[in-house]
N, C-alpha and C positions, 0 to 999 in steps of 0.2 A: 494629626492626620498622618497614616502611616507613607510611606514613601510610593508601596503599591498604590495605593488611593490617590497618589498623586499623578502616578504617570498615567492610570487610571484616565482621571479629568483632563489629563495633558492632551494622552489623546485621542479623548474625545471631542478636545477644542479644538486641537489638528483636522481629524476629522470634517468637524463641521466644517471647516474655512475651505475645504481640500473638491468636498462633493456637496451635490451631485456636479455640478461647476465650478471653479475656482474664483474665489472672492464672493463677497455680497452682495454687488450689483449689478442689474444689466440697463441697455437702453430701450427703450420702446419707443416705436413712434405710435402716436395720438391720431393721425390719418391715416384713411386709407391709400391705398397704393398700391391697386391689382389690376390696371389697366392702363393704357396710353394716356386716358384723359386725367387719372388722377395723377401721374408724370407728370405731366405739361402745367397743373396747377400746382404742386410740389414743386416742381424748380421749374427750367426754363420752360414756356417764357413766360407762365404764371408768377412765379416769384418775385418777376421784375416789380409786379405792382406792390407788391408789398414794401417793397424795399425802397420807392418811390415816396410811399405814403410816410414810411419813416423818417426820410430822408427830409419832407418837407415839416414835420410834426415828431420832436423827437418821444414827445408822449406816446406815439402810434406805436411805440414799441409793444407798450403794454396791452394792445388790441391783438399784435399780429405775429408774436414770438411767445414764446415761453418764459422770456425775461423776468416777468415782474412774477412768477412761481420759484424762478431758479437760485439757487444758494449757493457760492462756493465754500466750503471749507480748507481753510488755509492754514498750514504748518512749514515749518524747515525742521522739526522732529527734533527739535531740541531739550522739551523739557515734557519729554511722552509718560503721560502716568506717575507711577512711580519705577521706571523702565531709567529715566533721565537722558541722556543725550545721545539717542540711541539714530540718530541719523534721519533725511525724511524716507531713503524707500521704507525704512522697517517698522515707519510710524503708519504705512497707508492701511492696515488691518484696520486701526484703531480708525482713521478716517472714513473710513470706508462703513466701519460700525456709525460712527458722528452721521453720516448718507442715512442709512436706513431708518434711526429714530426720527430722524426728520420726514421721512417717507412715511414710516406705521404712525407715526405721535397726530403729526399737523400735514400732511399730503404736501410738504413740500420736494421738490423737485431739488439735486442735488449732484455737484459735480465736487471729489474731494481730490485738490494741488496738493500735491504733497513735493516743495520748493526745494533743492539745494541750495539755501543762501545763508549765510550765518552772516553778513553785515548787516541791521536790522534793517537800513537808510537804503539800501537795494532792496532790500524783502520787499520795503514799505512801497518802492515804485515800481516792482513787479507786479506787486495786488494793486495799485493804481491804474495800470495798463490795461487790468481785465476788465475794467470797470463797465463798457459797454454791453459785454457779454451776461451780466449776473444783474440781480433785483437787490440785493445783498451781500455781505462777506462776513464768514465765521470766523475771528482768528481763532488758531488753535495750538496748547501743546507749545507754546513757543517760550524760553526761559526769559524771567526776568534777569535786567531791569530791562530787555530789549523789546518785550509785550508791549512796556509799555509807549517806547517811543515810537515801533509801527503801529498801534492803535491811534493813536496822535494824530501823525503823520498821514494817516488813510482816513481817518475823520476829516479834518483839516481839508484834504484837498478831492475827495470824492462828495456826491450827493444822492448817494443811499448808504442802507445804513450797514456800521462796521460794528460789530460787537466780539470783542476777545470773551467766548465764554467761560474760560479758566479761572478769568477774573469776576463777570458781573453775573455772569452763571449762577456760579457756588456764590456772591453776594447776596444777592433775589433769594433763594432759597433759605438761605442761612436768615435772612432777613423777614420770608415770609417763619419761617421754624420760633426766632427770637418771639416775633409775635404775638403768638400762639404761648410759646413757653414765659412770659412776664404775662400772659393773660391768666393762665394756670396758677401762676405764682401769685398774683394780688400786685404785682411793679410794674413801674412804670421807668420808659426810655429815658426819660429826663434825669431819676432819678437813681441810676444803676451805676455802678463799676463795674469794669470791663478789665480782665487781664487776658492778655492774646498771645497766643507762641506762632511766629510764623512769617516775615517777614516778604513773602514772595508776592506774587502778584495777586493771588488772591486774597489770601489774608487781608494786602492794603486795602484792595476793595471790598472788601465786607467791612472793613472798618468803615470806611468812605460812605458806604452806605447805609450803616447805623448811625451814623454824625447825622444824613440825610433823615434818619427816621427818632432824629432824636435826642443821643445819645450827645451827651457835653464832651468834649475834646479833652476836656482838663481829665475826664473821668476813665480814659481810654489808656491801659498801659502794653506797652510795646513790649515782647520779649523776642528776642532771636539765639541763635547756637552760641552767641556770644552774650549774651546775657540781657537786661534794661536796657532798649533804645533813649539815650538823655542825651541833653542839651550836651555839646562841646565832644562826644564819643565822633571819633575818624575811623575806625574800625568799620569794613563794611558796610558803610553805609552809601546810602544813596538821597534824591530829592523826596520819595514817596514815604522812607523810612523819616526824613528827619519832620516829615510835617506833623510825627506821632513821638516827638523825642519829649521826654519830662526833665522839667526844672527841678532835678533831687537829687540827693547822693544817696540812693537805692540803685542795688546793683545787678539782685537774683531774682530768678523766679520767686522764690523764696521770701523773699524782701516785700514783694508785692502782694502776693496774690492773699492777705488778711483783709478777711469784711470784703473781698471782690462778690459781686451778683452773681457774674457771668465771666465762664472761664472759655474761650474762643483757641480750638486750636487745629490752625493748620502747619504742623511741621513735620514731626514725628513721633516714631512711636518710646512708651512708656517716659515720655516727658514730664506730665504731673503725676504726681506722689498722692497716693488716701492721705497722708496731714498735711497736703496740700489743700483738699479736700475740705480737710474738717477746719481750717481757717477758712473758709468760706462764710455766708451767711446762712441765715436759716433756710431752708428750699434752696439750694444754689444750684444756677444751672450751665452744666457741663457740654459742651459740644466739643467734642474728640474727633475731628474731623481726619485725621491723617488714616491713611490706606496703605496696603491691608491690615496695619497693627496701630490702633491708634493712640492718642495721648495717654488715656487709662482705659483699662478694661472697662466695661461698665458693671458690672458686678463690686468688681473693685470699689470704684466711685458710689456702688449704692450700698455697701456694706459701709463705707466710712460717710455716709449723707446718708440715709436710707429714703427720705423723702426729696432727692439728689430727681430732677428734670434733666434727661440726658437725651444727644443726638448721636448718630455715629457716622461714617461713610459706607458703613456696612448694611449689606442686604440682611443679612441674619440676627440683625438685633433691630428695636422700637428706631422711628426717625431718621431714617436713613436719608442723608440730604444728598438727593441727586439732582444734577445738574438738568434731565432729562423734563422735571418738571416745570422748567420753565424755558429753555432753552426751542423748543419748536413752537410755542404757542406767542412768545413774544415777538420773535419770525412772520409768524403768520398774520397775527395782528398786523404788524409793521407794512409788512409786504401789501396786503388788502385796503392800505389804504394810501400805499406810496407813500410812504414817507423818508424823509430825506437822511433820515437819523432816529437811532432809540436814545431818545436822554431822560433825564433824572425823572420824568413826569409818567413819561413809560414802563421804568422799570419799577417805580413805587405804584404802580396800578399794579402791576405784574405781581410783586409781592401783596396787597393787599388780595388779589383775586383767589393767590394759593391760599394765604390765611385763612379767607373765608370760607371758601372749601372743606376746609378739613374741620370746620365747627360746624357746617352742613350736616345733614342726616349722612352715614354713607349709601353711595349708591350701591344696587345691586350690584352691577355689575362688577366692582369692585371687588365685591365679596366674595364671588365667584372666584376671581381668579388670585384672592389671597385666603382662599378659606383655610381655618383652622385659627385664623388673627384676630384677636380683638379690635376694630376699627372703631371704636367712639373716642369721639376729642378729649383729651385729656391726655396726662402727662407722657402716654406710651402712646400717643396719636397725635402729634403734633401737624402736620402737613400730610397731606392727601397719599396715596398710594401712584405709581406713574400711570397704571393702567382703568384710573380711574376715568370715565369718558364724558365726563363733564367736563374735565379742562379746556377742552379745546373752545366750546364755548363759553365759559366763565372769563378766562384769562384774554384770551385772545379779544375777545370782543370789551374787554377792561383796558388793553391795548391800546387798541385802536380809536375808542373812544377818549383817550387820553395825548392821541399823536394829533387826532383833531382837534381839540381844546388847545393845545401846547403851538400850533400851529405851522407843525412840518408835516401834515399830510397835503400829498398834491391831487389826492382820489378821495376824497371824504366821503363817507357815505354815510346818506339820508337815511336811511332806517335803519339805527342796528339792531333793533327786537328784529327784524327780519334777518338782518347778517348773521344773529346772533343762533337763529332757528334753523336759518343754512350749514353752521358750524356743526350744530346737534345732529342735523340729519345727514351727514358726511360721519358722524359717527354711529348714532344711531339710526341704520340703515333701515329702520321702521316707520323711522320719521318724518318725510317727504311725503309717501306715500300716505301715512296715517293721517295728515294733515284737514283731509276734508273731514274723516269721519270724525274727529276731534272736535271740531268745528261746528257738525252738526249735534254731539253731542254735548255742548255747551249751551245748545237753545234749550233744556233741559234739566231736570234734576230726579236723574231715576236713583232708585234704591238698589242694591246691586248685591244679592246674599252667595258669600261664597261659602259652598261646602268645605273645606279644608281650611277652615281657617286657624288652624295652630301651623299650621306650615311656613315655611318661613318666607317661604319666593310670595307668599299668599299676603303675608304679612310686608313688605316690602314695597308691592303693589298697593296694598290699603293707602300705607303712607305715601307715595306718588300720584294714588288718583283723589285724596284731600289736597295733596299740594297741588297738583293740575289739572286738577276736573272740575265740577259744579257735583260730581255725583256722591252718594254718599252709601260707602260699602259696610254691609253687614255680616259678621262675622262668625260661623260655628265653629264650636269649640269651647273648654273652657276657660272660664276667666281667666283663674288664677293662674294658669299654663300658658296662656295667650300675654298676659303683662310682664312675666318673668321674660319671655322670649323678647319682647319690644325692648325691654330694659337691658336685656344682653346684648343684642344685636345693634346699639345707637339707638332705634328708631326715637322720635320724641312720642308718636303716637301712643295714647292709653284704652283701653276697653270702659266702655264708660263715660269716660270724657269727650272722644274722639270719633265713636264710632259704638255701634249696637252691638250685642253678642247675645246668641242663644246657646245657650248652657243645657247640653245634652242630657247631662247628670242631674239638673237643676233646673227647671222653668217654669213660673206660673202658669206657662200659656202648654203644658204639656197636656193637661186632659186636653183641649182643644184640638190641638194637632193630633193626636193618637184616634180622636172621632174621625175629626175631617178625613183620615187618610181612609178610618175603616166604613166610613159612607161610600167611599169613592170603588174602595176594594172588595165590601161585602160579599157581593155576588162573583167575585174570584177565588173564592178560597181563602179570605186573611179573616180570621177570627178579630175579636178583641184584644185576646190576650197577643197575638201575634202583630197585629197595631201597635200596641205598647210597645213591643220590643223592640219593631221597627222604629218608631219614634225614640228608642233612648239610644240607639246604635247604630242609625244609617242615615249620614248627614246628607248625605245627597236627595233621601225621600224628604228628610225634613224642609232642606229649603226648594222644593219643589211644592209641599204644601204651604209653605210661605208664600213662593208664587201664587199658587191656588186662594189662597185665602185673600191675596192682594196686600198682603205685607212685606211684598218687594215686587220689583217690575221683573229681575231677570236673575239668574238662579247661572254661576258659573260652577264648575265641579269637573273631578278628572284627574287630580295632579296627583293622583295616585292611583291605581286598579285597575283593570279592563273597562275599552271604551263602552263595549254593550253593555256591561253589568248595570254603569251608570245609567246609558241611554233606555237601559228597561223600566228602569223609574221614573225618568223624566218622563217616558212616554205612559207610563201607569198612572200618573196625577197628572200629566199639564194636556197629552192628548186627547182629543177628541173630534167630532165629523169635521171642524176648521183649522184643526194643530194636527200633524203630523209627520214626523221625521220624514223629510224629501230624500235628505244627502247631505255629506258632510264635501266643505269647500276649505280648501287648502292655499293661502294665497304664499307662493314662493319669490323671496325678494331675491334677484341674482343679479351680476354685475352687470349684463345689458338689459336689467328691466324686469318687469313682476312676471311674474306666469301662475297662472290658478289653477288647479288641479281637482276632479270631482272624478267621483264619488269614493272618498277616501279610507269610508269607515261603515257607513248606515248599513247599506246593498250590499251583501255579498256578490249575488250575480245579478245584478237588477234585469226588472223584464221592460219593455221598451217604453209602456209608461213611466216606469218610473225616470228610464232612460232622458226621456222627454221633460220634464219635470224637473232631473237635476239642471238642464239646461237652460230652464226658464228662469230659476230661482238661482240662481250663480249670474245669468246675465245681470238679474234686478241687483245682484251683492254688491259685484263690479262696478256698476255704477256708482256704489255711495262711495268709491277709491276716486271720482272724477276720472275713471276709464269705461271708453267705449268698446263694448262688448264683442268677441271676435269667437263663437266656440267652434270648436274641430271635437268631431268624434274620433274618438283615435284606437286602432285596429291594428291586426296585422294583416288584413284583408284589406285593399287599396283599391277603392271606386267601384267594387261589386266584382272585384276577380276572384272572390272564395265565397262559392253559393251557401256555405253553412258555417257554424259556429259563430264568434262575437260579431261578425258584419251581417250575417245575416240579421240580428237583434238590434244593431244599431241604422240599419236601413229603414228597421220599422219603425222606431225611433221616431227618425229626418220625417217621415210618411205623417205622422202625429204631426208632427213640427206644422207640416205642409199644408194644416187641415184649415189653418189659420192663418193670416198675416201678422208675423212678428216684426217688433220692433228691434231687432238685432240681428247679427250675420252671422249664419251659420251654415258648417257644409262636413260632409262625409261620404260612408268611411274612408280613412286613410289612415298612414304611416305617421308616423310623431314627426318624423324629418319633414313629409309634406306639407304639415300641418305649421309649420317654422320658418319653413323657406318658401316663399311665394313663388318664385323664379321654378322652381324643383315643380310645383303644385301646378302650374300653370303649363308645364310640358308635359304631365299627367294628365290633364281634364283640363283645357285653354279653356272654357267655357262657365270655368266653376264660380260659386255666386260668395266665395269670399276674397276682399281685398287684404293684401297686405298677410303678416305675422297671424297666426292663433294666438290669443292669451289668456284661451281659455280650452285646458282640455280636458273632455268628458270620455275615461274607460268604461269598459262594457263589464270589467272586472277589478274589484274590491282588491286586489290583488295587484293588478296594475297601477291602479292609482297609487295604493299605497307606495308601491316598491319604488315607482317614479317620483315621487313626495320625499322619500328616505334616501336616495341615490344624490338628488338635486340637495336636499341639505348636509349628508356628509361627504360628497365629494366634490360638488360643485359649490361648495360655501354658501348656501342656500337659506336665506333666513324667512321660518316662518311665522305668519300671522294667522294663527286659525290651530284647528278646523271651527267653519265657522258651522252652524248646525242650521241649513235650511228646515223651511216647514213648520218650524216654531214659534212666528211670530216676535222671535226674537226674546221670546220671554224665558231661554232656556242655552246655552251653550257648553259644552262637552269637550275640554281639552284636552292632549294627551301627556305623559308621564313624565315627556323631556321639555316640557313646557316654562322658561324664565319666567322671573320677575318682571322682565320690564313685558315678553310675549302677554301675561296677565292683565299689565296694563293694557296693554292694546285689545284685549277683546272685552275688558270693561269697555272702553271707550263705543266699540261696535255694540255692544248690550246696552249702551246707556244714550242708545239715537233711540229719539224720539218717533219711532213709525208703530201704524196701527197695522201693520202685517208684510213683514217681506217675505215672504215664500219658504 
């Protein structure tokens, strides 16, 4: 790296730290607080009750503080990174980073001490003090051997839980990693040597907790700057080094490390040697944990093993063992169920949860944000990626079902397939909400034909709605191009075994299809020969005649091309006098709650039937979300103050509406803000016949909707579900370009409810 490149990165790290605020984090409060009354319930003389209630139940904490959410993380900045004793202000960056993974990973809540104390026996009863204030304590950063005697010491005499992550952090990991890599290898824990560089507080705990998963004591060899930890050595030692001393007169790395399994190193860099290496056994596996230059290069290590199972601490190489993957989700766990302590029972949940993880299919979302990476388990995939979003529910909920068994939870909780479903949809923000319709599509087993099925989010989807659906997706595209991709990608799914495929190039059932379509289309202009060609090259006509033919229930397509182009074929075979495109429905998940949005795509300028129509058939959507229906026509003309243009359309609209007694609340035109804020709507028109928020809003312009659909997703972090394609019966949906893996799943799930017409 040149020097440019470096000041470069330098600062841009400056930078970041510097704006648009300085530091990482801020506070917010969780109530409101815009009036006298919400004062008086905020502190005096509201507060007093609270604090009463604590006072006589000291449990009540965890009802009426943020206690049993909040973390401290604690340092005196002694043994910061690879920085070393750089004091605590100039460790608070790094804590203050320790804050936010706790925040994005597992929504924990997070205050970082950063202590001036270097006698460990003060540290330990400073972090003792706090102890009312916090749910938890992170030690952090703190050098041994003094880690270990305030982890001790704050064990020992608090009752929640202490964990130094420097030590059982990087253990958990290293231990879910080991896992994985003797799974690879064909070994077993029992039966391995261990040669280790590293002597600090982590190292001893990872060793600590391979003895836990296994590993024989006899089998474990010590090495430090000073050479073989053995019986009767006074040199730098201490009580956690000698519990690992060997009965030999071997003295070197050197000396050891023949016929070792597993070479373990946290010390430094270029420590082991390639013929260090090639004394190893056959598959031997290397974890060079030191930062940022570790024990061997891995090139190195694989040019002298070449079948060499290697970890690193590095983001830019396979394995990278971060502390990140377990460190908030064992938090969470803990915290969720009150427990008074993480011990041995928890953090071998912890580790078996990440192991399994990473032999799991990978998920989408993963991929997404590590594209270009090979992710299937095996020797360059050993443990999960951090941004993978299953963690939180896999680990977490292995946690805590572990601290209740073990029996230091003081909150146990009765369902955790339900804890465990709340975890997922705190991640995936689709999930709450998708819940009923999931649900309802489980009374069920539709056939589900996606047009795109060489694609890869397509493909991704297949394999999530066999793992969590009752439905069974059918796939266009070709074979052979469709199993190479599942094979690259992880997926376990096969074409064939798994799941149906119509072979564009290739199908018995093609004269079939090329009639059906030109029965349907004769009398428009499509020849024979033009049938045919549509049949070998436009998947979207194909499983639209699939629907038609009744060899599938519901026809997804879109993840590539314009939305009419699609929608002109769906409407050439599946329309007619009881199917027909109403409007396209937009459901936007945002941080205070859904909002749906119509007509996003069908109508360019709808005329006031149809107008009518989007709003009848979005109410009926609404409901299968278990939401009652609120729609606002939404205008730049506000209650009939602009005689012409989209209010005038949307009054005629309300008029249609009017002709009839609906089973939902609805009112117009108006302003988007009116239509949002009740308080605003109510000193515009006090008389008007809608309660409460819109969360459903209907423009007069294709245009509109869209722009509000695209605005709400990329600047309001807006995540959508849809567009869902009214008027279809459901036997046909249209998505658009920027549309996920897991978005896919979710509108199979809406395709695969069982109804005989929603609008």
């Amino acid at each position: 790296m040149t020097d440019s490149h470096k000041d470069s990165l330098r600062q841009a790290a400056l930078t970041y730290h510097e704006y648009p605020k300085p530091g990482k984090l801020e506070i917010r409060a969780t109530k409101p607080l815009a009036n006298g009354r919400d004062l008086a319930r905020a502190y005096s003389p509201g507060v007093a009750e609270a604090c009463l209630e604590i006072k006589d139940d000291a449990a009540n904490a965890s009802r009426y503080t943020a206690r049993s959410n909040l973390v401290a993380v604690v340092t005196n900045g002694s043994a910061v990174l690879g920085l070393g004793n750089i004091g605590a202000l100039a460790s608070k960056p790094v804590m203050e980073g320790k804050a936010v993974l706790f925040k994005k990973f597992a929504d924990i809540d997070c205050f970082d001490l950063e202590v001036d104390e270097k006698d460990p026996e003060k540290l330990a009863d400073i972090v003792c003090a706090l102890g009312p204030t916090f749910g938890a304590i992170n030690l952090e950063d703190i050098k041994a051997p003094d880690c270990f005697i305030v982890e001790k010491l704050c064990r020992d005499r608090m009752d929640i839980p202490v964990f130094h992550d420097d030590q059982h952090g990087t253990a958990i990991v290293v231990g879910a990693a080991a896992t994985n890599a003797l799974h690879v290898a064909g070994k077993k824990f029992e039966d391995i040597k261990i040669v280790s560089t590293g002597g600090g507080a982590a190292g001893i705990a990872c060793l600590n907790l391979l003895l836990k998963l296994g590993v024989k004591r006899e089998n474990i060899w010590l090495c430090d700057i000073h050479g073989l930890v053995y019986k009767g050595r006074t040199e730098d030692m201490n009580p956690q080094k000698e519990a690992f001393a060997q009965d030999t007169t071997l003295r070197t790395l050197d000396d050891v490390i023949e016929g070792a399994d597993m070479f373990l190193g946290l010390s430094g860099p270029k420590v082991l040697k390639p013929e260090h290496v090639k004394k190893m056994t056959d598959r031997p596996i290397v974890f060079a944990l030191a930062n940022p230059t570790p024990e061997i290069m891995p090139d190195e290590a694989r040019n002298a093993a070449p079948n060499a199972i290697i970890a690193t601490g590095r983001s830019d190489f396979p394995n990278q063992v971060n502390n990140v993957l377990c460190f908030p989700f064992i938090f969470r766990g803990a915290l969720d169920v009150g427990a008074t302590e993480i011990n041995d029972a928890m953090q071998i949940a912890c580790v078996d949860g990440i192991a399994e993880l990473a032999r799991a299919t990978t998920s989408a979302e993963a991929a997404a944000a590590y594209q270009g990476e090979q992710l299937n388990f095996g020797a360059d995939y050993l443990i999960p990626k951090p941004f993978d979003p299953r963690l939180s529910g896999i680990v977490s909920t292995a946690v805590a079902r572990a601290a209740m068994e073990s029996g230091v939870a003081t909150r146990p909780i009765e369902d955790l397939r339900a804890y465990k479903a709340n975890l997922d949809a705190s991640v995936f923000k689709s999930a709450l909400l998708m819940r009923p319709v999931f649900e309802a599509a489980a009374t069920a087993s539709r056939r589900i034909v996606f047009a795109e099925g060489e694609d890869e989010r397509v493909l991704r989807a297949a394999q999530a709605i066999l793992e969590e659906t009752t439905e069974h997706p059918i796939l266009i595209g070709r074979p052979s191009v469709i199993d190479r991709r599942c094979e690259r990608l992880g997926l376990e799914i096969r074409p064939g075994r798994d799941f149906n495929v119509v072979n564009p190039e290739d199908d018995p059932r093609y004269r079939d299809y090329w009639g059906s379509y030109h029965d349907l289309m004769k009398r428009r202009g499509v020849t024979p020969d033009l049938a045919k060609a549509i049949m070998r090259t436009n998947s979207t006509a194909i499983g639209a005649v699939m629907v038609h033919r009744d060899e599938a229930d519901s026809l997804i397509c879109g993840t590539f091309g314009e939305y009419r182009w699609h929608l002109n074929y769906v409407t050439q075979v599946l329309g007619n006098h009881e199917f027909r495109p109403h409007g396209a429905l937009s459901l936007m998940i945002l941080e205070d709650g859904p909002l749906f949005i119509a007509d996003t795509h069908v109508h360019s300028l709808p005329t006031p039937e149809q107008l009518a129509e989007v709003a009848i058939g979005a109410a009926r959507h609404v409901r299968r979300f278990g939401i009652e229906p609120n729609v606002a026509f939404c205008s730049q003309s506000q209650f009939g103050n602009q005689a012409e243009g989209s209010g005038k359309r949307l009054r005629a609209a309300l008029e249609i509406l009017d002709t009839k007694t609906r089973d939902f609340a609805y009112e117009g035109e108006m302003n988007v803000d009116a239509a949002l804020d009740p308080e605003l709507r109510g000193r515009l028109l006090p008389d008007n016949r809608m309660q409460g928020a819109a969360n459903i809003l209907i423009f007069a312009h294709a245009d509109a909707a869209s722009g509000v659909r695209n605005i709400l997703k990329m600047k309001a972090g807006g995540l959508e579900v849809g567009p869902i394609l009214m008027g279809m019966g459901n036997r046909a949906h249209v998505v658009t370009q920027g549309i996920t893996a897991r978005g896919l799943l979710n509108m199979a799930a809406i395709a695969g409810t069982p109804v005989a017409h929603y609008g």
